[in-house]
C-alpha positions as CSV (number, residue, x, y, z in Angstrom):
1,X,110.3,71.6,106.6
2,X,106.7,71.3,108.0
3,X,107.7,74.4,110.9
4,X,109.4,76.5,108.1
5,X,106.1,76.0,105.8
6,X,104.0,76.9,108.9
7,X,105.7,79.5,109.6
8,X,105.7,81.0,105.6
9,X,101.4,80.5,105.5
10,X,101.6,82.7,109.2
11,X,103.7,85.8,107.4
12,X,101.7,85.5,104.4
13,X,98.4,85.4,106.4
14,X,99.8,88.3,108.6
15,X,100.6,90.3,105.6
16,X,97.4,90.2,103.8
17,X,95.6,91.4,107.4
18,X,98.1,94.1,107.6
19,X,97.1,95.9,103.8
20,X,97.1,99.9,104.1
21,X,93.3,99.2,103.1
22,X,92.4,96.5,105.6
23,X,94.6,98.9,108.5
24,X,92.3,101.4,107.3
25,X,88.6,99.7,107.4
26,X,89.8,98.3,110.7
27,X,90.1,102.0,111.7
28,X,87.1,103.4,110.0
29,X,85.0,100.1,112.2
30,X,86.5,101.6,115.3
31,X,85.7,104.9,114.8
32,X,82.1,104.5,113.8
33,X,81.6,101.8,116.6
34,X,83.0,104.8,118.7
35,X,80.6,107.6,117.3
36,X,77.4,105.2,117.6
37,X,78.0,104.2,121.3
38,X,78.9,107.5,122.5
39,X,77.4,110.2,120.9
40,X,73.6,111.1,121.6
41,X,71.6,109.8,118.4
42,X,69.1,112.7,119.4
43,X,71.8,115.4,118.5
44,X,74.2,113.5,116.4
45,X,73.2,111.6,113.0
46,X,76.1,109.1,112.0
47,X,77.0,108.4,108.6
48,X,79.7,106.4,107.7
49,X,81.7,105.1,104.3
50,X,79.9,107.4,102.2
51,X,80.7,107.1,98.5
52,X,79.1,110.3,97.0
53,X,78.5,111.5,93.0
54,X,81.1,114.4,92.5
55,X,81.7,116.0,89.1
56,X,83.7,114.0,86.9
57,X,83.6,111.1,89.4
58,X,83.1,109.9,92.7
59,X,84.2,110.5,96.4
60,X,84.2,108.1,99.6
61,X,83.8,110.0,103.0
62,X,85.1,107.7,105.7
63,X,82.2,109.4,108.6
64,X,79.8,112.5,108.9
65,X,78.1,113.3,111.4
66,X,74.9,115.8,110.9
67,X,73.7,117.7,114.1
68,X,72.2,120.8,114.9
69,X,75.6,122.2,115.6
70,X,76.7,121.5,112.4
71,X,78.4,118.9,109.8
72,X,81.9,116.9,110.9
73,X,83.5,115.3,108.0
74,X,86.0,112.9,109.5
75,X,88.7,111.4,107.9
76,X,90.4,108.3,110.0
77,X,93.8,107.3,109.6
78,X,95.1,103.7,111.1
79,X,98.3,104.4,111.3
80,X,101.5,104.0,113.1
81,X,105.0,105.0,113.5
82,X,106.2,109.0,113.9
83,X,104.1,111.5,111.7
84,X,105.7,115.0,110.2
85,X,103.7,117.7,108.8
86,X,101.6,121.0,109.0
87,X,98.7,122.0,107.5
88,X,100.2,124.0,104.4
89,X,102.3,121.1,103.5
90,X,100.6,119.0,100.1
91,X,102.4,115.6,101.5
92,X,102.9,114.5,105.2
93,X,105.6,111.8,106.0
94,X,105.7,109.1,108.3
95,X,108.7,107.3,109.9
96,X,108.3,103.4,110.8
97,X,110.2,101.8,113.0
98,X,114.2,100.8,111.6
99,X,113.4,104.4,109.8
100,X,112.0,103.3,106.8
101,X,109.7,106.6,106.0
102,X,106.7,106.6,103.6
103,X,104.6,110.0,101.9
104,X,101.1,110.3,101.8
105,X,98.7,113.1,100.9
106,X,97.8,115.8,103.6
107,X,94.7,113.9,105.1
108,X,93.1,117.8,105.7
109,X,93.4,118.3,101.8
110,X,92.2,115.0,101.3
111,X,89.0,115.9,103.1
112,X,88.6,119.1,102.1
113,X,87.5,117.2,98.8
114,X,85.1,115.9,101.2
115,X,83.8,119.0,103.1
116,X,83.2,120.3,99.4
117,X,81.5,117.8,98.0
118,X,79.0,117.6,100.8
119,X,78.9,121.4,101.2
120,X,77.6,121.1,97.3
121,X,75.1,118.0,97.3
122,X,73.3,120.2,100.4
123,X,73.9,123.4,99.0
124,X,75.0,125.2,102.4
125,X,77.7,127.5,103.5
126,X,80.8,125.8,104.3
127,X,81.0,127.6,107.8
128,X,78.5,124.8,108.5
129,X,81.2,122.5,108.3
130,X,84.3,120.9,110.2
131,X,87.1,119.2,108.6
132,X,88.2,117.0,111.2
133,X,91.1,114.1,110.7
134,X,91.8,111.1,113.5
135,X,94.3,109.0,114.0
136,X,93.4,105.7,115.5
137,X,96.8,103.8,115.6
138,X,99.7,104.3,117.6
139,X,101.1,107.0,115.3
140,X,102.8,110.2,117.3
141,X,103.0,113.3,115.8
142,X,106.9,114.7,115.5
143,X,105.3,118.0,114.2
144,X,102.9,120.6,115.5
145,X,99.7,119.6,114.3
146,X,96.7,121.9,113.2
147,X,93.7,121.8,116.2
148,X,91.8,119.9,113.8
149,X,93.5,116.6,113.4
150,X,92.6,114.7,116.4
151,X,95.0,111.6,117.7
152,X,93.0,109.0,119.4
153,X,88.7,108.6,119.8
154,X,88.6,110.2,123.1
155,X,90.8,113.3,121.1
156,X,88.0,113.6,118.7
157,X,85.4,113.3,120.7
158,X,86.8,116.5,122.8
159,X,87.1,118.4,119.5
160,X,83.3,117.5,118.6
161,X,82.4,118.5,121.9
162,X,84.0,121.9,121.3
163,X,81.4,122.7,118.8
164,X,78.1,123.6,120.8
165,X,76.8,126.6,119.0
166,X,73.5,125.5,117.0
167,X,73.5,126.2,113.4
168,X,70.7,124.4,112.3
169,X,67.3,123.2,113.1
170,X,66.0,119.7,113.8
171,X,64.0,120.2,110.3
172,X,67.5,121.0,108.6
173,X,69.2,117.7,110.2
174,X,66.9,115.4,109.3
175,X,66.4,116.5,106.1
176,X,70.3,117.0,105.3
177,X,70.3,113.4,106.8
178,X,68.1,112.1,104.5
179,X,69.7,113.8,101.0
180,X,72.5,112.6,101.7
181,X,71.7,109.0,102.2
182,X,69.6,109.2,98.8
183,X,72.2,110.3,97.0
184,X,75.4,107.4,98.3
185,X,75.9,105.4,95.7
186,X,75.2,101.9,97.3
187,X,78.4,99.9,98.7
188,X,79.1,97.0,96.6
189,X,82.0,95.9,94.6
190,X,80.6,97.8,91.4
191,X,80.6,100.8,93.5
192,X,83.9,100.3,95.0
193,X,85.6,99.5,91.7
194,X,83.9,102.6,90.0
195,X,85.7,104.6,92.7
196,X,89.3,103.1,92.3
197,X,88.8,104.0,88.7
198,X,88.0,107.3,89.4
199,X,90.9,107.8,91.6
200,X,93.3,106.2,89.1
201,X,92.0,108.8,86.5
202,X,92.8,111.8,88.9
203,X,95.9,110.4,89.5
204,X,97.2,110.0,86.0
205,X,95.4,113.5,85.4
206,X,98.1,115.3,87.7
207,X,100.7,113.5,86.5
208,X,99.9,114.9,83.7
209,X,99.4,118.5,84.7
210,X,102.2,118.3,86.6
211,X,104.2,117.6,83.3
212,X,102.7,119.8,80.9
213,X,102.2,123.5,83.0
214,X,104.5,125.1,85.7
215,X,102.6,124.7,89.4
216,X,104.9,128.3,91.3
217,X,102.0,130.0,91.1
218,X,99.6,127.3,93.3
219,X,100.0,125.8,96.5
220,X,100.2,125.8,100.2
221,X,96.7,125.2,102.1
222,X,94.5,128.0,103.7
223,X,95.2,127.9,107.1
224,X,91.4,128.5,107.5
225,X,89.4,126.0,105.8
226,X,92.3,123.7,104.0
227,X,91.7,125.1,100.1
228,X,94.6,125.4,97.6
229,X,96.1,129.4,98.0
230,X,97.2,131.5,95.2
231,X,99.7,134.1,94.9
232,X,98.7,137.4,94.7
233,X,99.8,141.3,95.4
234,X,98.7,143.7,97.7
235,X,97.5,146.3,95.7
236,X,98.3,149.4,98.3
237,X,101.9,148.1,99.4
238,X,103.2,145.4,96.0
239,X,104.0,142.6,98.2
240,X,102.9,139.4,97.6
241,X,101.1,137.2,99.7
242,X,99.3,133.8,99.5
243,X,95.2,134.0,98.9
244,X,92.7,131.4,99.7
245,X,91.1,130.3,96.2
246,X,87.8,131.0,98.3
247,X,88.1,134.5,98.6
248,X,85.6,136.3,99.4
249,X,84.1,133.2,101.5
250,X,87.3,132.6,103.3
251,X,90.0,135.3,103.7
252,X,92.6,133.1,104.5
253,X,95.9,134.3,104.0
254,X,99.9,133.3,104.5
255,X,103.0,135.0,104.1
256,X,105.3,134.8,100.9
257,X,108.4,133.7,101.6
C-alpha cells in the first residue's frame, strides 16, 4: 500500500512538472540563458518574456533581441515528438509517441502578432524585423520547414548569425531598447492573469466569427513575412491568386489552387 501510494504522489508530482506551460518556461529559461552567454551584449540587447499593450489587449513575446542588425522576435517551443506543417498552414500537428497527435497554432502566425506589435510600439518598418521560431525539445520535423523556424539553440544561433547587414545605429538600439522596456507591463500574477483573459476573449471572439461569416475568402500565410493572404484577381489575365493583406509593404503572393 505504502509503494503503491509512493508511487501515485511520484506520477502526480511528474505530471504537474510536465504542464505544456511549465515545458514551455523551462524552454524559454534555456533559450534566454543561451542568448545571454553567447551573444555579444555590445551588439545584441536581450529581452525576454515581454508582455506588451496591444489594442484591445495584451501580448507576451517569449525573446527579442535588439541589435544594430535588426530586431529577432523569437518564439520557443519545448516540444517533443514528430512535428508536420508549412508555413501557409493555420495549425501545425504533432505526433507523440504510441501516435497520439495533438494541433496547435502555426508558431510563425503566432509571432507574427508579435513582430507587429513591436513593429507598432517603435514605429519602424517591418523589414527591420525577423520572425524567428525554436524548438528546444526533442521534436523532429516530418515536414519541410520554412528557413525561419530553427530546431535546437545552436540552429538559431546560425540563423541570427546569418543576419549581418546593419540597419540601425547604436542611438536607434538603445533607444528601441529602452521603449520597449517602458512600455512591458511588469510580470506579476495581475499581469499574467490580465493576459490569459485577453487570450480567452480572442478565443471566444473567433469562435464566434467563425460561426457567424464565411472564412473562403481569408487564409493561407504570406510566404514573406507570415500575414493572413486574401484572394484576389489579376486584373490583365482574371486568375486569381492569393495577396498578402500587406500589400504594398510586402508583395507576397501564392498560387490558387
Amino acid at each position: 500500500m505504502l509503494k503503491f501510494l509512493l508511487k501515485s504522489a511520484f506520477w502526480a508530482l511528474e505530471a504537474s512538472y510536465n504542464t505544456p506551460e511549465r515545458k514551455g518556461a523551462r524552454g524559454e529559461r534555456r533559450v534566454h540563458s543561451a542568448l545571454t552567454s553567447v551573444l555579444n551584449e555590445k551588439d545584441y540587447q536581450v529581452l525576454s518574456d515581454l508582455t506588451l499593450p496591444v489594442a484591445g489587449g495584451t501580448t507576451q513575446i517569449d525573446h527579442l533581441l535588439i541589435s544594430r542588425y535588426g530586431i529577432f522576435v523569437i518564439e520557443t517551443k519545448n516540444m517533443s515528438g514528430w512535428i508536420f506543417g508549412s508555413s501557409d498552414q493555420r495549425n501545425w500537428t504533432q505526433v507523440l509517441k504510441g501516435g497520439k497527435r495533438r494541433s496547435f497554432q502555426n508558431p510563425l502566425r503566432q509571432n507574427y502578432a508579435h513582430v507587429k506589435a513591436v513593429q507598432v510600439i517603435l514605429g519602424i518598418e517591418q523589414s527591420l524585423l525577423y520572425n524567428f521560431v525554436v524548438f528546444t525539445g526533442s521534436a523532429q520535423p516530418k515536414t519541410a520547414m520554412p528557413e525561419n523556424v530553427a530546431w535546437g539553440l545552436q540552429d538559431l544561433g546560425r540563423l541570427i548569425a546569418i543576419e549581418k547587414q546593419v540597419v540601425l545605429s547604436e542611438a536607434q538600439v538603445t533607444a528601441y531598447v529602452t521603449k520597449l522596456r517602458n512600455t512591458a507591463l511588469e510580470n506579476g500574477r495581475e499581469t499574467q492573469k490580465e493576459h490569459l483573459e485577453n487570450l480567452q476573449r480572442k478565443t471566444a471572439a473567433k469562435v464566434k466569427s467563425s460561426t457567424d461569416k464565411p472564412v473562403a475568402r481569408i487564409g493561407r500565410s504570406c510566404p514573406r513575412c507570415g500575414a493572413n493572404m486574401v484572394e484576389r484577381t489579376n486584373r490583365r489575365t482574371g486568375n486569381a491568386f492569393w495577396g498578402c493583406v500587406e500589400f504594398p509593404k510586402c508583395r507576397g503572393t501564392r498560387k490558387a489552387v
